[in-house]
Structure formats: structure tokens, C-alpha cells
N, C-alpha and C positions, 0 to 999 in steps of 0.2 A: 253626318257620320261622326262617330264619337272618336276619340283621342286619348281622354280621360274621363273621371268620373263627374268632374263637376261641369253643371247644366251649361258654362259655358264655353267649355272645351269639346267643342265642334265647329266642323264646316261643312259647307256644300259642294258639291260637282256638280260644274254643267257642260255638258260633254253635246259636239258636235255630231251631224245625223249617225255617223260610220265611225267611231274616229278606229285608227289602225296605226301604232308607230306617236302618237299624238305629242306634241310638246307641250307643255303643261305652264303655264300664269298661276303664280301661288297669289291672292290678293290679299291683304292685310291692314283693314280698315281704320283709321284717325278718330280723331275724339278725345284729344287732351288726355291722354290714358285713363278717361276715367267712364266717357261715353261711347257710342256708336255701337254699329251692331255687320253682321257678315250679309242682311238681307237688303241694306239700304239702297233703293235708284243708284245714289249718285256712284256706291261703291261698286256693281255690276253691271249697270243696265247695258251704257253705249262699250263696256267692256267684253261684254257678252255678245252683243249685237253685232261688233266689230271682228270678233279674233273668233268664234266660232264656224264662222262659213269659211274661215280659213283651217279648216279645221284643229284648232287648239282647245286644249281641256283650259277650263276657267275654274281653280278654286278658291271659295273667300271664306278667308277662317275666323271665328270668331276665339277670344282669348280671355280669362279673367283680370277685370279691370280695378282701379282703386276704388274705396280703398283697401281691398282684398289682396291685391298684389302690385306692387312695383315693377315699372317698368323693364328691370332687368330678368325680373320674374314672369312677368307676359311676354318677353323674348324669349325665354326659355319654354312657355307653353308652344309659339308658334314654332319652336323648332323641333317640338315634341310632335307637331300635327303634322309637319312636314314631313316628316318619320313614317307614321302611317301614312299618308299620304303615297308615298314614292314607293313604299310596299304592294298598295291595294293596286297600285297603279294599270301596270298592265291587266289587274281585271275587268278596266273602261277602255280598255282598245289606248290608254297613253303610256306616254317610254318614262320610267322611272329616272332616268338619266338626262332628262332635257326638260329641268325647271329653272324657272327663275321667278327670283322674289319681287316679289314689289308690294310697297308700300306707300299708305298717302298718309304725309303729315305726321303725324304719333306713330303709326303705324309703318311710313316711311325711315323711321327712327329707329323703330323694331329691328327692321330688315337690315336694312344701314350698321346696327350694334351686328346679328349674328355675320353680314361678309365682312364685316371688320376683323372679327375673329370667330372664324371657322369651329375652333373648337368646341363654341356653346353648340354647335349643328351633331360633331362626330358625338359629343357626352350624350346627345337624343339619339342618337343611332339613326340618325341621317346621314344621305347619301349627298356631297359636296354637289349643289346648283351652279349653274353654268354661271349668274350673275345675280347683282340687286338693279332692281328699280326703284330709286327712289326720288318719289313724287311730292316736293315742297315740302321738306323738315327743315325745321333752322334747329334742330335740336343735334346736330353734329360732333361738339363742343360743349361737353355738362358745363365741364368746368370752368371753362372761358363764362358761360350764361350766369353762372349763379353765384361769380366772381363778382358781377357788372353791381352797384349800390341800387340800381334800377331796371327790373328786368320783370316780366307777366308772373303775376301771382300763382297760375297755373305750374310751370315751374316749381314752385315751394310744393307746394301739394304731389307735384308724383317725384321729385328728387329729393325732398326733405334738406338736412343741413349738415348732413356728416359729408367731408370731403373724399373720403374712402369711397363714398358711396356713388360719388358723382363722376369719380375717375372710372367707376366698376360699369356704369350704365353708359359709357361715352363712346362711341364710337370711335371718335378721335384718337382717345387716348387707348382702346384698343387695337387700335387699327395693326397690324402688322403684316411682315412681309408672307406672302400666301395669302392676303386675303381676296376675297373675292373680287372681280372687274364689279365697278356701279357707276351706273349712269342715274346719276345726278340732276331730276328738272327743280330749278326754285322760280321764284315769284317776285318779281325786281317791287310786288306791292307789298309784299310780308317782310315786317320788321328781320332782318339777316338773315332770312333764307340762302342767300344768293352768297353774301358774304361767309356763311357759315359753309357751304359749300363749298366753295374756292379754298378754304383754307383745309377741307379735309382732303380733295385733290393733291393743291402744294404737297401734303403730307406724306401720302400715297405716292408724287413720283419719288418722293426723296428713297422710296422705298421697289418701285419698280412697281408695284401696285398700279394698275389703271383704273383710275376716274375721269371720268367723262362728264 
């Protein structure tokens, strides 16, 4: 389903035998902001396999990537689809009202930037998601990352070097009070997942914000 006009502002539904009332799984696939795609195995398969006999709509949205847009810019697409999304919604039998985001990796990132602050969601004309899922980002903290004299190249490439620009795409540093609940998984084997996590929690209760 389309969202926008370009070829990569789309996603899919995959909607359970009946669904009626259905809660909704926004999926928002990884890839260094620069690859991946909404059809991949690893991004559906056992997600679909799992949350559909339960009956939940499963959607994975694809987004345009660098170096065509910046990561602040591919947040902004996914909160555009999210939009139509919660619209079409009750025409698949699910509740426009009972989504939640998740994201892996880049795209946990994604997710992670709009519950930080809500309002990149209301400027799409989205409807406020009950929470984020976010699934192994260490990209929490632009700013802390691209401080560090040594830190993955990939990095350079979707955050560039203006410091404006790293507080704008940061999670962290938008994070505020009203943001969304996010439950947080990292990877105790990826470079500061885990640590990058913790410290956007800390952050969140100083704020009444729940991270998990």
C-alpha cells in the first residue's frame, strides 16, 4: 500500500483469517539506514507466524533510505505511513487505536526518535501508538556516538558532521516528557546497545517516561 509517491514509501498488511477489533504491530526494518527492505524473512517471517493466530495485523513498512534521505527524514516517512495506516485501518477488521511501533536496529532507531517525541507522529497526522518496540539500536545517543574519536563508519554516512543535526535525529536528546512507553531489547554482543539503552531509560525516569 502506498503512503507516498516514491517507489519506496510503502508497506504491507498481513492480517489474520477474521481479524475484528485487531491490534496492530507497525514493523520497521534495519539496514544501516541505507539497506533492507519491508519483504525480508528475518523482518516477518516468525513475526507473522507468531502474532497472527493471535489474531494481530502485522505491518512492515518500507521507508526511503540514503543516501536519499536521512535518518530524521526516514522517521518522518514512517510516521507518514503510520498515518495511513491507522486510517485504512478498521477496513482489515484492526483498531486504529491499538498500535505499536517496533523497530530492529536502524529502524529500532526510527521508532525510538518518533516515541521520543511524539510530535514528528501528530505533524503526520497520526494517531498517538500505545508504545515503541525497540529491538537492538545502540543508536540512542547521536550525540554521545559521534562525539566518541572512534566510533563505525556507518554512523558518518547517515549522521554526517553538523552537531545540529545529531541532536535533531537523537532520540535521547528528544526524548521528553509525554513520550511514548518503550521497551527497549539490546544485545549484551553489539558494541553499546545495552549501554545505550540504559542511559535513555535513566533519562526517561528523570522524566516520568517509562522505559523498560
Amino acid at each position: 500500500i502506498a503512503y507516498g509517491n516514491d517507489p519506496r514509501q510503502r508497506f504491507d498488511v498481513y492480517l489474520p483469517p477474521s481479524p475484528r477489533g485487531a491490534p496492530v504491530i507497525f514493523m520497521v526494518h534495519g539496514g544501516a539506514w541505507a539497506i533492507g527492505d519491508k519483504t525480508n524473512p528475518g523482518v516477518v517471517g516468525s513475526k507473522a507466524t507468531y502474532w497472527l493466530p493471535k489474531n494481530y495485523v502485522l505491518i512492515s513498512v518500507n521507508y526511503r533510505l540514503l543516501p536519499e534521505a536521512k535518518p530524521l527524514e526516514q522517521a518522518k516517512d514512517v510516521a507518514r505511513a503510520l498515518a495511513t495506516a491507522q486510517r485504512m485501518a478498521a477496513s482489515w477488521g484492526a483498531d486504529g487505536d491499538r498500535f505499536v511501533l517496533m523497530g530492529h536496529s536502524a529502524g529500532a532507531h526510527l521508532v525510538a526518535l518518533l516515541g521520543a517525541d511524539p510530535g514528528l507522529l501528530s505533524a503526520a497526522g497520526a494517531v498517538r501508538p500505545r508504545g515503541v518496540v525497540s529491538l537492538d539500536s545502540a543508536a540512542m545517543d547521536v550525540v554521545q556516538i559521534m562525539g566518541f574519536p572512534r566510533h563505525p563508519r556507518l554512523y558518518d554516512r547517515a549522521f554526517g558532521e553538523d552537531p545540529d543535526e545529531w541532536a535533531a535525529a537523537s532520540p535521547y536528546h528528544r526524548l521528553q516528557s509525554g513520550a511514548l512507553p518503550v521497551l527497549a531489547v539490546c544485545s549484551s554482543q553489539r558494541f553499546d546497545s545495552c549501554p545505550q539503552a540504559r542511559r535513555l531509560a535513566r533519562k526517561a525516569a528523570e522524566l516520568d517516561v517509562r522505559v523498560d
